[in-house]
DRENMI-727682 format. One record per residue: residue number from 1; residue in one letter; x, y, z of N, C-alpha, C, O in turn. Coordinates in nm, 3 decimals. Layout:
! DRENMI-727682
[lomar NUM,'A',[X,Y,Z],[X,Y,Z],[X,Y,Z],[X,Y,Z]]
...
***
This chain:
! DRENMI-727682
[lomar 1,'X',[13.030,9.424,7.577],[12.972,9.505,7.683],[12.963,9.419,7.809],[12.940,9.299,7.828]]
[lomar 2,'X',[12.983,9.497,7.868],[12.985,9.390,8.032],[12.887,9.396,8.106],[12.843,9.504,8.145]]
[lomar 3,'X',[12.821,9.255,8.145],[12.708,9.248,8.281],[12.667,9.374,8.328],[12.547,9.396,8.311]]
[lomar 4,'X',[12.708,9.433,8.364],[12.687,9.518,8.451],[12.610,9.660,8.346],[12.490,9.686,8.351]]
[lomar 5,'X',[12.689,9.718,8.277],[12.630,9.775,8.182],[12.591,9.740,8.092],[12.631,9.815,8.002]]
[lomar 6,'X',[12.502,9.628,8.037],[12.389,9.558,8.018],[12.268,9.527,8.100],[12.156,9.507,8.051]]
[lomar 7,'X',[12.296,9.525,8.228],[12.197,9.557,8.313],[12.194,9.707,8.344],[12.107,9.751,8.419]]
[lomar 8,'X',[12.273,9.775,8.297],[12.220,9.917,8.341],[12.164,9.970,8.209],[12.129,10.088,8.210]]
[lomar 9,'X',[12.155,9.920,8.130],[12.064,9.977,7.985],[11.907,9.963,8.016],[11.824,10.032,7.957]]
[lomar 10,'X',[11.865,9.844,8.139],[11.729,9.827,8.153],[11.687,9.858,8.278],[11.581,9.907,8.316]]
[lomar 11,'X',[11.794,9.819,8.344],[11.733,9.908,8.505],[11.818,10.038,8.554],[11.936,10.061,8.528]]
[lomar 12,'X',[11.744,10.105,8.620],[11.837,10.198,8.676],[11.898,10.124,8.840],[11.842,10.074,8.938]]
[lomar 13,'X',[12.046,10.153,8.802],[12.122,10.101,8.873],[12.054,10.104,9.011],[11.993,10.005,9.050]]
[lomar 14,'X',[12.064,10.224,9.090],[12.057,10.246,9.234],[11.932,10.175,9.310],[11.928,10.117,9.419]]
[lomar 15,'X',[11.792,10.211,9.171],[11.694,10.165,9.258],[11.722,9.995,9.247],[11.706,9.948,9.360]]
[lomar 16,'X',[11.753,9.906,9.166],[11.713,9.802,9.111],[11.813,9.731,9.281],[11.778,9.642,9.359]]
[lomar 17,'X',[11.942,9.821,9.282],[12.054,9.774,9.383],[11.967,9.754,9.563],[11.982,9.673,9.655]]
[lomar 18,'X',[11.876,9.876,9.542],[11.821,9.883,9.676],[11.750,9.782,9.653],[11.807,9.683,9.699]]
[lomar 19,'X',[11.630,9.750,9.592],[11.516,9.633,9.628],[11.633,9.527,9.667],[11.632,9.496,9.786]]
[lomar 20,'X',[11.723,9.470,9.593],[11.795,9.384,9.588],[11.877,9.343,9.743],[11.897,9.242,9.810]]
[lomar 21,'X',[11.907,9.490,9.748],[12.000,9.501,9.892],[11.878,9.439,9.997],[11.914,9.358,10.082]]
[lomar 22,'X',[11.791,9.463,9.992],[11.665,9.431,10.097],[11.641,9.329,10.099],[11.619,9.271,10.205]]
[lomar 23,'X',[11.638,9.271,9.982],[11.533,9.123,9.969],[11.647,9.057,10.061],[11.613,8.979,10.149]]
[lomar 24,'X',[11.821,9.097,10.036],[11.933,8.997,10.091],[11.953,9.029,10.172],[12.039,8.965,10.231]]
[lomar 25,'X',[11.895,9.150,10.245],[11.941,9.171,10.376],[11.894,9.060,10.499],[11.787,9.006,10.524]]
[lomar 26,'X',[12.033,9.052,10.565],[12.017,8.921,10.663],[11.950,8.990,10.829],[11.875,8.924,10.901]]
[lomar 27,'X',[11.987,9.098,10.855],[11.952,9.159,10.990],[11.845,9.282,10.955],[11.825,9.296,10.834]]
[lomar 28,'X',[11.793,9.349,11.021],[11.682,9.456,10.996],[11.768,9.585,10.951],[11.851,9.622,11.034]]
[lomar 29,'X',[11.760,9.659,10.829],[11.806,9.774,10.774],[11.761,9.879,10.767],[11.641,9.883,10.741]]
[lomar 30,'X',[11.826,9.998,10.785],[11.754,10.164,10.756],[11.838,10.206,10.680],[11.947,10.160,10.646]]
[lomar 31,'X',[11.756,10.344,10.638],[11.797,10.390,10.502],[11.934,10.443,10.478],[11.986,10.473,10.370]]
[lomar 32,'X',[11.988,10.449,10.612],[12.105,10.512,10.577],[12.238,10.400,10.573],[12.347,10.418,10.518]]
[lomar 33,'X',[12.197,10.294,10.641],[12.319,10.158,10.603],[12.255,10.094,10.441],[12.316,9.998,10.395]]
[lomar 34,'X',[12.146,10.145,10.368],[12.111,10.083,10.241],[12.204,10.221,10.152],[12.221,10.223,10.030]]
[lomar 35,'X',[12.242,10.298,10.223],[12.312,10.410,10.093],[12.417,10.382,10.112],[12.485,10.384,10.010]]
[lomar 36,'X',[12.487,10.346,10.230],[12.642,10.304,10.245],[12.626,10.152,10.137],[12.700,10.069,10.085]]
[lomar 37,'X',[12.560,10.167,10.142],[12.580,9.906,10.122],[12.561,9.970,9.949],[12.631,9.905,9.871]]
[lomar 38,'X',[12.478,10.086,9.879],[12.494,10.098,9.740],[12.544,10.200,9.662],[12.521,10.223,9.543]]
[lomar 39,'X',[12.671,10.306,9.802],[12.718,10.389,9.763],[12.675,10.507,9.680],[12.712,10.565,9.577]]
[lomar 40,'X',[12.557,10.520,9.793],[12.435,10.675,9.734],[12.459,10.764,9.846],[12.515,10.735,9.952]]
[lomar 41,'X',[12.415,10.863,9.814],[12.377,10.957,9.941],[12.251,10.907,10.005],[12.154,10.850,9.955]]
[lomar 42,'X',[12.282,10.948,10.143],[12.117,10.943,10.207],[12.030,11.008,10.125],[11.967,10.925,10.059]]
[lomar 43,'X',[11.993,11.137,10.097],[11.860,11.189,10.080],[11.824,11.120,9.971],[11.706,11.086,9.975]]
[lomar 44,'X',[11.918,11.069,9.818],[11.901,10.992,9.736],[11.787,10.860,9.749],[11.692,10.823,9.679]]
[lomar 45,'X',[11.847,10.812,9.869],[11.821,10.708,9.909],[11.645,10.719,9.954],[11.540,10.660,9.929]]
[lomar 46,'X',[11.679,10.802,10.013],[11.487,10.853,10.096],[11.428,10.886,9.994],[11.333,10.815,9.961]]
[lomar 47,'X',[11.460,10.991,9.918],[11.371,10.981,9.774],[11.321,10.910,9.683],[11.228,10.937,9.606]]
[lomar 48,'X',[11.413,10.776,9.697],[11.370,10.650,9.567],[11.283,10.628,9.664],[11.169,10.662,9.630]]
[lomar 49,'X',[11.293,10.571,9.806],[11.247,10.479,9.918],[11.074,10.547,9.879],[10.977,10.492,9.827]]
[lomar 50,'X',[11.094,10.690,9.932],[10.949,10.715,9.944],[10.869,10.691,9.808],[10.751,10.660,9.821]]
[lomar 51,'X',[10.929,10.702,9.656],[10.848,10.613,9.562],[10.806,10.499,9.587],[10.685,10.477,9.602]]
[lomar 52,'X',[10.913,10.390,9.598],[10.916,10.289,9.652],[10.787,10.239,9.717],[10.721,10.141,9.681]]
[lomar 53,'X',[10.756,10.337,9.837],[10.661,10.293,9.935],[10.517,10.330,9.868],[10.413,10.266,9.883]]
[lomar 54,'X',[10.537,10.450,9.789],[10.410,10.513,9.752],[10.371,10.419,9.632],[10.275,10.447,9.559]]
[lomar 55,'X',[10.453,10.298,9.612],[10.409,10.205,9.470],[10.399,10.056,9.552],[10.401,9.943,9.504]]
[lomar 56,'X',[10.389,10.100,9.691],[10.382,9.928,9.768],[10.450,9.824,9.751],[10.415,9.706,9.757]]
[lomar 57,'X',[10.596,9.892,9.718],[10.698,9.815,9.719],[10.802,9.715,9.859],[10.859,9.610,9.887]]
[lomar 58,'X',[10.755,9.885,9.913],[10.864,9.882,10.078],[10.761,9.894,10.201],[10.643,9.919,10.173]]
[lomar 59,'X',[10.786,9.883,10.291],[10.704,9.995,10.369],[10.828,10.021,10.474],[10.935,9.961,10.479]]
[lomar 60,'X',[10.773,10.154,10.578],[10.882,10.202,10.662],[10.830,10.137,10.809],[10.709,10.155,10.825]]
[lomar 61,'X',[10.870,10.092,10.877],[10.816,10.010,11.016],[10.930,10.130,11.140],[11.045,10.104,11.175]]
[lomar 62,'X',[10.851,10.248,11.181],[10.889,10.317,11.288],[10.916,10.231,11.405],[10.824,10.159,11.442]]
[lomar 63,'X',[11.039,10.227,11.474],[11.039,10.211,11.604],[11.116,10.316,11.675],[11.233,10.325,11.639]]
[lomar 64,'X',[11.069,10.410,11.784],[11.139,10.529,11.812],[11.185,10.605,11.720],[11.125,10.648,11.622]]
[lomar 65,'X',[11.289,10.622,11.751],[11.347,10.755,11.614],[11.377,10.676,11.466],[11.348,10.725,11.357]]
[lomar 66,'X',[11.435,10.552,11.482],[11.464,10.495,11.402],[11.335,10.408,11.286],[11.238,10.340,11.320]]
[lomar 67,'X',[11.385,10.446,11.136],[11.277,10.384,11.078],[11.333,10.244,11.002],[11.443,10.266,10.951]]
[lomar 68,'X',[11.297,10.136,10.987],[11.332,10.006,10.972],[11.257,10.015,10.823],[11.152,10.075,10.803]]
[lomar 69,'X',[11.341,9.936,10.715],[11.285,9.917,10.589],[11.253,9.761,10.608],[11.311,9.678,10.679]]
[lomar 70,'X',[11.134,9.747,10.516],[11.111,9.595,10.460],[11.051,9.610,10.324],[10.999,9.709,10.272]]
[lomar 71,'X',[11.068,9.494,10.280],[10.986,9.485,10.175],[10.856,9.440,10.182],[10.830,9.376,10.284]]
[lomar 72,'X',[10.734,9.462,10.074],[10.667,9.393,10.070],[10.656,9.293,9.953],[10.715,9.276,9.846]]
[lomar 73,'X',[10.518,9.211,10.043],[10.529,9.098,9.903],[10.573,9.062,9.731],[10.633,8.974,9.668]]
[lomar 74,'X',[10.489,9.213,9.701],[10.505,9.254,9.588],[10.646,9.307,9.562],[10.696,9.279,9.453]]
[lomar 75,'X',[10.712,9.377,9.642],[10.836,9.424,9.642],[10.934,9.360,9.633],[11.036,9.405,9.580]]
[lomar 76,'X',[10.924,9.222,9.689],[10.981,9.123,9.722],[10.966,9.011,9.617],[11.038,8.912,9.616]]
[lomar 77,'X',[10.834,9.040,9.498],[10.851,8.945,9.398],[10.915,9.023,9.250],[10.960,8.981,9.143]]
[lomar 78,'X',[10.891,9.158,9.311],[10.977,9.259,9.196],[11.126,9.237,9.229],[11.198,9.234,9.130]]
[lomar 79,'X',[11.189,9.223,9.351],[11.324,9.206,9.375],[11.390,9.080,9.322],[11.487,9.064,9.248]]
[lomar 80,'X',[11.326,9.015,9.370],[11.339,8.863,9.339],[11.343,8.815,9.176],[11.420,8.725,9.143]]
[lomar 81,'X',[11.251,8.884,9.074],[11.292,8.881,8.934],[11.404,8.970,8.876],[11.479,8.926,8.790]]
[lomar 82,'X',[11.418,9.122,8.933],[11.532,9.197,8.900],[11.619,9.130,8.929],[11.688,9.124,8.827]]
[lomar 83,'X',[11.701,9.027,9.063],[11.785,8.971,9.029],[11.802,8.840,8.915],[11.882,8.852,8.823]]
[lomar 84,'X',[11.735,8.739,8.927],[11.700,8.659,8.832],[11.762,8.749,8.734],[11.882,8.725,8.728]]
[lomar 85,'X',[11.726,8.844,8.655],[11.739,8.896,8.522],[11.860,8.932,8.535],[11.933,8.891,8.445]]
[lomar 86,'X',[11.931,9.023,8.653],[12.076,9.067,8.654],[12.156,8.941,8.598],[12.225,8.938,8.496]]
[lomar 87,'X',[12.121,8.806,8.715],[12.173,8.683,8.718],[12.164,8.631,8.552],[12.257,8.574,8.493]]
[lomar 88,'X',[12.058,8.659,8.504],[12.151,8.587,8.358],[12.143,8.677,8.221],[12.097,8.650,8.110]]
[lomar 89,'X',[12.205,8.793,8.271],[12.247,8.903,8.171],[12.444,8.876,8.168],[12.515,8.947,8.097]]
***
């Protein structure tokens, strides 16, 4: 069985891809370059996100129309072990 579907027996792919995509993101991201970067649809994308936020994972940082993702701490120590674990599956 390969990496990849070995890690998808324990995480679900998309969300585990987003925290991940975030923690590595090098410039400031919104939700709709995080569905291109893990090959989801947008609304997909807004739907995990708003769990996400409602479990104090992410938060959304409004500027004008545009909404900016980050992580938080906690989000950021959940990301940070999901890869670890991808990394030695």
């Amino acid at each position: 069985m390969s990496k990849e579907k070995v890690f998808n027996v324990f995480f679900r792919e998309k969300p585990a891809m987003m925290l991940i995509g975030l923690k590595n993101a090098k410039n400031q991201i919104y939700a709709s370059s995080l569905a291109k970067q893990i090959d989801c649809t947008y609304s997909h994308v807004v739907k995990i996100l708003q769990e996400m936020e409602k479990a104090e994972l992410i938060q959304f940082d409004k500027q004008g129309r545009l909404k900016l993702l980050s992580l938080t701490k906690n989000g950021f120590d959940v990301a940070d072990n999901i890869e670890k674990i991808r990394n030695m599956l």
